[in-house]
N, C-alpha and C positions, 0 to 999 in steps of 0.2 A: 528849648529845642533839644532832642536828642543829642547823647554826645558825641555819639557815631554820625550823625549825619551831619554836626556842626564842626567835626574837623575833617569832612570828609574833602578831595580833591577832585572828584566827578562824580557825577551818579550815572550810572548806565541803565536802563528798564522800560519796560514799556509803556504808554501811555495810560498811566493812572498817577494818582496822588502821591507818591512818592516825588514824581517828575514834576509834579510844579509847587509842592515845598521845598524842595531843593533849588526852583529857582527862584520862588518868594525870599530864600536868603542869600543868593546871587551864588549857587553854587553851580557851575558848569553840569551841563548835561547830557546822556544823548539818549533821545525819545527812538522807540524801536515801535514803526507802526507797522501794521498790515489791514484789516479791513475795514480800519478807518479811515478817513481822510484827512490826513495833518493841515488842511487848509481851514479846518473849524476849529483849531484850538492852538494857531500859529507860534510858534517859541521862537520868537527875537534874538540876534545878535548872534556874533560868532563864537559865544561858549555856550550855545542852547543848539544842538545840533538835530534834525531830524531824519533817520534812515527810512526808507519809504520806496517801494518797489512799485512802479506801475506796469501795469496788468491790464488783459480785456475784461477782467471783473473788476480793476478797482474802482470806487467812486470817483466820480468827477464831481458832480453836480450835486451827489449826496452826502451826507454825512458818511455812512456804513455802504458797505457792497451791497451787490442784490441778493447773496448768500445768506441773508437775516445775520448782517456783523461778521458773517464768520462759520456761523455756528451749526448750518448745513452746510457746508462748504463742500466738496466732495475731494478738495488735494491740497488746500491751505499753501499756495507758493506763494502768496504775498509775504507769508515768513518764510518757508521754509529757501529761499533765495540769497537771503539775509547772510551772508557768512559771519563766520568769527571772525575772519582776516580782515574783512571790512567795516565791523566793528573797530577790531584793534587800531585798526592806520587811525580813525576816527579820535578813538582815544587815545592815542601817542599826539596825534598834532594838538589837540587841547592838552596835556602836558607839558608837552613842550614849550607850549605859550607862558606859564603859569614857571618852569625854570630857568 
C-alpha cells in the first residue's frame, strides 16, 4: 500500500477509487457525491461518511441524473452546494473520534 495513504488519518474525495481503498484498509472517509446516487455504492459505518445534496435532478431510482451523470448539466449545484464548512465539521468530528 502507499505510504501516504497507509498513514493517512481520513481521506476526503469524491466518489472514485481512492475512496474505497482507503476503506479496504479501514481508513475513515468522506465520499463527496453529486450526480451520482450514493445509494449504489453505500459506505457503511460511522467513519465512511457520505455528503450528498438532494435536488429536482438528483437520482432517486437511478444510478446518475437525467443530466447524462452530470455532464450536460446546465449549473452542477448538486456540488456546487457542497461547502467547505460542511466538509470541515464532517472531518473534525471523524478526528475527533480517532483523538
Amino acid at each position: 500500500m502507499n505510504t501516504f495513504l497507509k498513514n493517512a488519518a481520513l481521506l476526503i474525495g469524491n466518489d472514485t477509487g481512492p475512496i474505497y481503498i482507503a476503506r479496504y484498509y479501514g481508513i475513515p472517509t468522506i465520499a463527496i457525491f453529486g450526480p451520482t446516487n450514493p445509494d449504489y455504492c453505500r459506505h457503511n459505518g460511522d467513519e465512511h461518511i457520505m455528503i450528498y445534496k438532494v435536488l429536482d435532478c438528483s437520482p432517486i431510482d437511478e444510478q446518475y441524473c437525467k443530466f447524462d451523470a452530470g455532464r450536460t448539466c446546465p449549473h452542477r449545484n448538486c456540488l456546487q452546494t457542497i461547502t467547505v464548512d460542511e466538509v470541515e465539521q464532517k472531518a473534525m468530528s471523524i478526528l475527533e473520534k480517532q483523538s
